[in-house]
Phi, psi and omega in degrees: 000128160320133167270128244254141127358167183253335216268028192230310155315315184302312172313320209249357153291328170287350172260339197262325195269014186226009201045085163226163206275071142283150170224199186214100171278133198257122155229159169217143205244115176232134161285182156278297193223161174244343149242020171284141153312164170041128151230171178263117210238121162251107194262151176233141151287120152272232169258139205253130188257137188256151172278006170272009158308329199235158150258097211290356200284334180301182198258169207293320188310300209286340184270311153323316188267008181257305193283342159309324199261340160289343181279327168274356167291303160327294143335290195297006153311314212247337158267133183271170187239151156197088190342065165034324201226038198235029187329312179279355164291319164322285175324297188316318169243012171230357183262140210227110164278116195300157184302137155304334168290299252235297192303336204269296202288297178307343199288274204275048098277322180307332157310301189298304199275022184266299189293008169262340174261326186303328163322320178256328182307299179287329158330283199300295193274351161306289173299317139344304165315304179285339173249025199222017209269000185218088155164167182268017232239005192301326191280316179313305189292297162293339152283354168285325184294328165309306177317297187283319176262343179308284179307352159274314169325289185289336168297317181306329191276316186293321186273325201280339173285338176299320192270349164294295200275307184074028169219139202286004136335320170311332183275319158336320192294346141327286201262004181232353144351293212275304191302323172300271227312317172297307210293300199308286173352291207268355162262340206289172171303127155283253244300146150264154147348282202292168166326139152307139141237154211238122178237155154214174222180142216224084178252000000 
């Protein structure tokens, strides 16, 4: 977990000093991975802190480090820690393994849609990687970009098989592009290589 700011007390004490009913909710939020497509996202709830928490008559300073230090206790609840080099605590608490059965039915579309997609895909998260690589913005950036290009992919590839074949069968390639992808998806590796990372987010 990141070490927390001053600017989240100042906020809910400057609302509280203006009477306005607030209150504050603690979540942590942990992935599986930070450049795999799709993850497995576990959110936790704490406690919802009030200003009837605080003596708001301290002074700004001594009531900012009090309310920094119950919101990070709370925190360090609900985000794992997990040692870099700790794999099997990883598995344990972030990877959610698909059936054998599911992995058995899924294997040769999940093949079909790795090769079908890495053309546009691996491109894509490569350039990404490189403008996103000193900043946290890797996930947001690659999913706009997917967002916007995905649906030109598969229109481009359905007409060009279309106008090869000249059967309008062809036009399916619509709904099962995006069924490989999913398919690849509910089988790949959860984990990264490198350290997990971790966020947590404070509303």
């Amino acid at each position: 977990m990141r070490p927390l700011r001053k600017g989240t007390a100042r906020l809910a004490f400057n609302s509280w000093d203006e009477n306005i009913p607030l209150e504050v909710l603690p979540v942590g939020i942990n992935y599986s991975s930070f450049r795999r497509f799709s993850k497995n996202v576990f959110i936790s709830f704490g406690e919802i802190i009030t200003k009837h928490d605080f003596d708001l008559d301290h002074a700004d300073g001594k009531r900012n480090q009090f309310f920094t230090y119950k919101l990070e206790q709370q925190l360090q609840q609900l985000v794992f820690e997990i040692d870099k080099n700790d794999i099997q605590k990883q598995k344990l608490l972030l990877e959610k393994k698909p059936s054998v059965l599911t992995k058995i039915i899924l294997f040769i579309p999940a093949i079909i849609g790795w090769l079908l997609h890495a053309p546009l895909y691996l491109p894509i998260k490569k350039f990404t990687y490189k403008k996103t690589l000193n900043n946290d913005h890797y996930d947001s950036v690659l999913v706009a970009l997917l967002l916007f290009t995905y649906p030109l992919y598969v229109g481009l590839i359905t007409i060009l098989i279309l106008i090869i074949t000249h059967n309008l069968l062809s036009l399916l390639l619509i709904v099962l592009l995006p069924f490989t992808a999913w398919a690849y998806v509910q089988v790949k590796p959860q984990l990264d290589k490198q350290p997990v990372h971790k966020a947590n987010l404070v509303n």
